[in-house]
C-alpha positions in Angstrom: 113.6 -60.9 -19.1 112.2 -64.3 -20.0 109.2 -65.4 -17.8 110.4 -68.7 -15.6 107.2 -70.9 -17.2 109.3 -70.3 -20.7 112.9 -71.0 -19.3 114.3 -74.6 -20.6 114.8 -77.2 -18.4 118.9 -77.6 -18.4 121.1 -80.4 -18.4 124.9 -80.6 -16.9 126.4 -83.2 -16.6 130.0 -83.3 -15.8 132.8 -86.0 -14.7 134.7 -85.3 -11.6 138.3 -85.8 -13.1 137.2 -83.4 -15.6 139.0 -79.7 -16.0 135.4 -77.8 -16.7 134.4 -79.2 -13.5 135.2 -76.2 -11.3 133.1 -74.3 -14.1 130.0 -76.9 -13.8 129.6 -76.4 -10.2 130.0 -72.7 -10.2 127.4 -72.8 -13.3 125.1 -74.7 -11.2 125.2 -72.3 -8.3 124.4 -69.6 -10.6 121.4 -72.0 -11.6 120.8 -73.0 -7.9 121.0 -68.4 -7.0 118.6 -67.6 -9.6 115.9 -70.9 -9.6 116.4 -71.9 -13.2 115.3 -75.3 -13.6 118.2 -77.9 -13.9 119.3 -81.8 -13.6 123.0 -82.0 -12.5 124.7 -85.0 -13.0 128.6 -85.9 -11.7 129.7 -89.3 -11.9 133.8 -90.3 -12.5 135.8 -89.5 -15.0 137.0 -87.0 -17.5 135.4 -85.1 -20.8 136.3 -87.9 -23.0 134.6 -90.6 -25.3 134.6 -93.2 -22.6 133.0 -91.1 -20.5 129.9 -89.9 -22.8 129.3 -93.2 -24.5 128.3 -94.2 -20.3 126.9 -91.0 -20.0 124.6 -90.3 -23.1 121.7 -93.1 -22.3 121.1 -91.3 -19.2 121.6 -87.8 -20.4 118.9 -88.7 -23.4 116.0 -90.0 -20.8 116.6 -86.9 -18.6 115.7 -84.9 -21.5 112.9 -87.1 -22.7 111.4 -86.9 -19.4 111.2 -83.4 -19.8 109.8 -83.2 -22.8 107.0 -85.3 -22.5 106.5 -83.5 -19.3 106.4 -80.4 -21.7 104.1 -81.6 -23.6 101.4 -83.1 -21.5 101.8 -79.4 -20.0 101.3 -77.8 -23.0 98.3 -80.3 -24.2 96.9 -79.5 -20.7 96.8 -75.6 -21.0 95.4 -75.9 -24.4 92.9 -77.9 -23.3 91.7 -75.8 -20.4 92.1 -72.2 -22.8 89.3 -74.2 -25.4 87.5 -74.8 -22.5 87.0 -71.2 -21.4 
């Protein structure tokens, strides 16, 4: 079993005229059951191009976010392991 510090940060993001959309939300329960950290986004329309050209800018600073936050983490506990 992987540790929940080492679990990646997930992304969904789904349109609510799309056909997986029954399988996103039942994904995300299974994410919201079992506290695996998520960001779930739903906004109109279906798993096409149109949809993910609208989508993508927002999808990418989600997962910047979370890296840098990854990495100031991961600069932070290296810092404080030198320390001791």
């Amino acid at each position: 079993m992987v540790p929940r510090s080492k679990l990646p940060h997930l992304y969904l993001d789904c349109g609510s005229e799309d056909g997986w959309l029954p399988n996103s939300q039942g994904f995300l329960q299974v994410l919201l059951a079992n506290k695996i950290p998520f960001t779930y986004a739903q906004s109109p329309g279906e798993h096409q191009g149109d949809y993910w050209r609208r989508e993508i800018s927002h999808a990418l600073a989600v997962q910047c976010a979370i890296i840098e936050r990854s990495l100031k983490n991961a600069e932070s506990t290296s810092a404080t392991a030198i320390q001791q």
